[in-house]
ZADO-1210 file (C-alpha; in nm, 4 decimals, padded with zeros to 6 digits):
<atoms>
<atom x="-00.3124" y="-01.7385" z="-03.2195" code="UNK" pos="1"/>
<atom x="-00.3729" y="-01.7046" z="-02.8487" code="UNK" pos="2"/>
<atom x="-00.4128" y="-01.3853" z="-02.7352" code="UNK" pos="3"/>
<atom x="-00.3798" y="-01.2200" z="-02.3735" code="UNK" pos="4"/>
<atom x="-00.7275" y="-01.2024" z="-02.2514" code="UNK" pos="5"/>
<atom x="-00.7658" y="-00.8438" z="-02.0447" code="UNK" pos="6"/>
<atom x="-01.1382" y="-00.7958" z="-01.8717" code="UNK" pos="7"/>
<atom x="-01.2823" y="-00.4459" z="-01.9898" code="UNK" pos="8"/>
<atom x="-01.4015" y="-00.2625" z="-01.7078" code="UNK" pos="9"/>
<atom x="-01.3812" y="-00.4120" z="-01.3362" code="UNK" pos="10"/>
<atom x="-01.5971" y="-00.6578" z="-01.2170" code="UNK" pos="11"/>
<atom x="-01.8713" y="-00.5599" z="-00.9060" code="UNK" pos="12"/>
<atom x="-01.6478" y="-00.7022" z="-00.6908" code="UNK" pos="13"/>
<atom x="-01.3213" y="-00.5905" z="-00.7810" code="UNK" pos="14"/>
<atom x="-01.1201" y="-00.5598" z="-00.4569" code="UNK" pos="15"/>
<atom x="-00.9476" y="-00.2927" z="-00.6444" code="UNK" pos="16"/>
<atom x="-01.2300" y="-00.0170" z="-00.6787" code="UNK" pos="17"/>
<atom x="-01.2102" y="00.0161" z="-00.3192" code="UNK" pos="18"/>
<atom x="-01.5539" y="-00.1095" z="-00.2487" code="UNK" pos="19"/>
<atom x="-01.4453" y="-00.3768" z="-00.0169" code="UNK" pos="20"/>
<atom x="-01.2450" y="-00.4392" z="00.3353" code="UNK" pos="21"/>
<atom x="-00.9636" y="-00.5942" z="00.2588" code="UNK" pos="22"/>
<atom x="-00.6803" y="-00.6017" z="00.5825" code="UNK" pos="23"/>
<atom x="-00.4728" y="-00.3057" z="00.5346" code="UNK" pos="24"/>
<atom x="-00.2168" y="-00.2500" z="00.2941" code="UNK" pos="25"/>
<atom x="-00.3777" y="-00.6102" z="00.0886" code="UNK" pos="26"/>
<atom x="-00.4078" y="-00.4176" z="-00.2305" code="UNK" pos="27"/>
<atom x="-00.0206" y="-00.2844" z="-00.1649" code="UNK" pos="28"/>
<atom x="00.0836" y="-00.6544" z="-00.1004" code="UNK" pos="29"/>
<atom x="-00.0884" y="-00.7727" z="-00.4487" code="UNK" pos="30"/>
<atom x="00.0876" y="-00.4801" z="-00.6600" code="UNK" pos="31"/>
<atom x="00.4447" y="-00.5575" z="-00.4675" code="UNK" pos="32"/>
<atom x="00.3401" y="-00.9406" z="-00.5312" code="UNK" pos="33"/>
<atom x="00.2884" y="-00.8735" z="-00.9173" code="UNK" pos="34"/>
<atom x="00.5544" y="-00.6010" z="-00.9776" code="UNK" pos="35"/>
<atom x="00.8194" y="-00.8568" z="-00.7922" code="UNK" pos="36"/>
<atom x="00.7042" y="-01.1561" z="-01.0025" code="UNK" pos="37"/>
<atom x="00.6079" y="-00.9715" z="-01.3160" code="UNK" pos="38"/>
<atom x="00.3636" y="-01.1075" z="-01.3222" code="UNK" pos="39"/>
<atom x="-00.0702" y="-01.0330" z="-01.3732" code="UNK" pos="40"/>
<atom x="-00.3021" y="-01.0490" z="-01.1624" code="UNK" pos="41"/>
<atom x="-00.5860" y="-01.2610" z="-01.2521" code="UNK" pos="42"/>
<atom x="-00.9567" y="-01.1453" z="-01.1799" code="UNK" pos="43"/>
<atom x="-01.0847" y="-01.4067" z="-00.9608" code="UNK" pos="44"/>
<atom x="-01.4402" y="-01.4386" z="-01.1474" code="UNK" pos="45"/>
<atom x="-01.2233" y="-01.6246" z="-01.4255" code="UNK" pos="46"/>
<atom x="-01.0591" y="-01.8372" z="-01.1837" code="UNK" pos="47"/>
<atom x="-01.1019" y="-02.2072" z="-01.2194" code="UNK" pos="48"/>
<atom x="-01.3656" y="-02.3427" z="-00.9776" code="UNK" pos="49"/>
<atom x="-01.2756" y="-02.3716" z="-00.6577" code="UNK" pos="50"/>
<atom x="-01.0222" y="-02.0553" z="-00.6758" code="UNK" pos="51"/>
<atom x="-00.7075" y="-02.2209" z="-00.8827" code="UNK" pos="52"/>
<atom x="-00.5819" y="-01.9587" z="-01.0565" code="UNK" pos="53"/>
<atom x="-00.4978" y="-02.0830" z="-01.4262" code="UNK" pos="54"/>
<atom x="-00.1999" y="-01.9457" z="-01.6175" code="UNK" pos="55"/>
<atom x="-00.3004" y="-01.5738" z="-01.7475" code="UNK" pos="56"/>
<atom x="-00.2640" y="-01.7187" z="-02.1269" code="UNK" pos="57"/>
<atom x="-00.5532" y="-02.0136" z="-02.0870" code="UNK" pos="58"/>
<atom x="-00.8777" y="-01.9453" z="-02.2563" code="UNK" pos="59"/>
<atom x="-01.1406" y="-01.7200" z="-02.0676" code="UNK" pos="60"/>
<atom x="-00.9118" y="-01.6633" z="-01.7601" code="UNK" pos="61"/>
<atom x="-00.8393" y="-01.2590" z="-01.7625" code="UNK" pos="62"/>
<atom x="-00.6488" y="-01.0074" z="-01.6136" code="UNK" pos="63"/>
<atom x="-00.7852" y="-00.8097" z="-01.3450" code="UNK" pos="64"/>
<atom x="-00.9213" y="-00.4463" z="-01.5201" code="UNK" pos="65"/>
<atom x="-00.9108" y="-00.2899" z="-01.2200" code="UNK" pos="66"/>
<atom x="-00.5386" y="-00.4068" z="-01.1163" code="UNK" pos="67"/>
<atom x="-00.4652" y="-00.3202" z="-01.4382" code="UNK" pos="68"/>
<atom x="-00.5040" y="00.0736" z="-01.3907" code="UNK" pos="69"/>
<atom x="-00.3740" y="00.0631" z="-01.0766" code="UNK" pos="70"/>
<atom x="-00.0141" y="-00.1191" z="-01.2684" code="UNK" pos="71"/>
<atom x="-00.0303" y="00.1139" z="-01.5523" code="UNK" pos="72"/>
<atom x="-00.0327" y="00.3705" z="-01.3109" code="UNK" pos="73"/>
<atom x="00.2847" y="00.2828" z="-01.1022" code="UNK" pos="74"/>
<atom x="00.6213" y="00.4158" z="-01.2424" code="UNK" pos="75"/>
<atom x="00.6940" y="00.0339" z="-01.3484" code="UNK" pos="76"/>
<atom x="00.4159" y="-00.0345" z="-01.5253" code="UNK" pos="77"/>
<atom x="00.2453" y="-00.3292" z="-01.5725" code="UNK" pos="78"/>
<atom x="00.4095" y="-00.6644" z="-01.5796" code="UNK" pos="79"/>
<atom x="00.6621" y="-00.7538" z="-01.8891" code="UNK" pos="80"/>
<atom x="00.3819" y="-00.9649" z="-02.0588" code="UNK" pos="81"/>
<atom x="00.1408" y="-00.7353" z="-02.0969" code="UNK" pos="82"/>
<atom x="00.3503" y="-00.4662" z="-02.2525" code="UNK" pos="83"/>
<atom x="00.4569" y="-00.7288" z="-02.4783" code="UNK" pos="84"/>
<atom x="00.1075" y="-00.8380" z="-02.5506" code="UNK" pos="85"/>
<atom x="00.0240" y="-00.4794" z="-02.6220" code="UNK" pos="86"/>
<atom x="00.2831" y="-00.4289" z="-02.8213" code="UNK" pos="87"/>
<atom x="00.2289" y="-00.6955" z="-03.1079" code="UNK" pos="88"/>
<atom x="-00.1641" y="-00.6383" z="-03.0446" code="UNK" pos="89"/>
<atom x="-00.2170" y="-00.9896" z="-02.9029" code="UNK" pos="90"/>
<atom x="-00.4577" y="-00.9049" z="-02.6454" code="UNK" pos="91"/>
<atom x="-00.8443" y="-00.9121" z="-02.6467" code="UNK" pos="92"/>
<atom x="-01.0720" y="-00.7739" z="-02.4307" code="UNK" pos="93"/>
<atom x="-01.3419" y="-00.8711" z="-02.2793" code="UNK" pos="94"/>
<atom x="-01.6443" y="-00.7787" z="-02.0800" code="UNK" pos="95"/>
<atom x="-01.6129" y="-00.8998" z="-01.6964" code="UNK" pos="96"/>
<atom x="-01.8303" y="-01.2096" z="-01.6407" code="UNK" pos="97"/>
</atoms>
């Protein structure tokens, strides 16, 4: 069975440690993005070359650990498929590339 790959720990680069400039309020924009789609956001070192993103439920592509907190931190929580995925166990995780 498929399971909902989640990355471990954020990546170096993880726009959301707060390591990098991003324009203001970016980081805002993704979590509004997400929470209004309910949908993940995908870490972009397990994007497909070339920065397609690939659906959240294709091998190796993962869900951003540090976007992550920041969603399971919000008074919505993350999006609907995760908590479902956590729910019946059916995620894995994985160390960041």
């Amino acid at each position: 069975m498929t399971r909902l790959t989640i990355l471990r720990a954020p990546c170096d680069e993880c726009p959301f440690k707060g390591l990098f400039d991003l324009r203001p309020g970016r980081l805002r924009d993704i979590m509004e993005q997400c929470r209004r789609d309910d949908s993940p956001f995908v870490c972009h070192k397990t994007c497909e070359p070339g920065g397609e993103v690939s659906p959240v439920w294709t091998p190796g592509v993962g869900v951003c650990a540090g976007w992550l907190e920041a969603a399971d931190q919000q008074p919505y929580g993350p999006p609907t498929v995760i908590q479902i995925a956590r729910r019946l166990d059916l995620t894995e995780e994985v160390s960041p590339p």
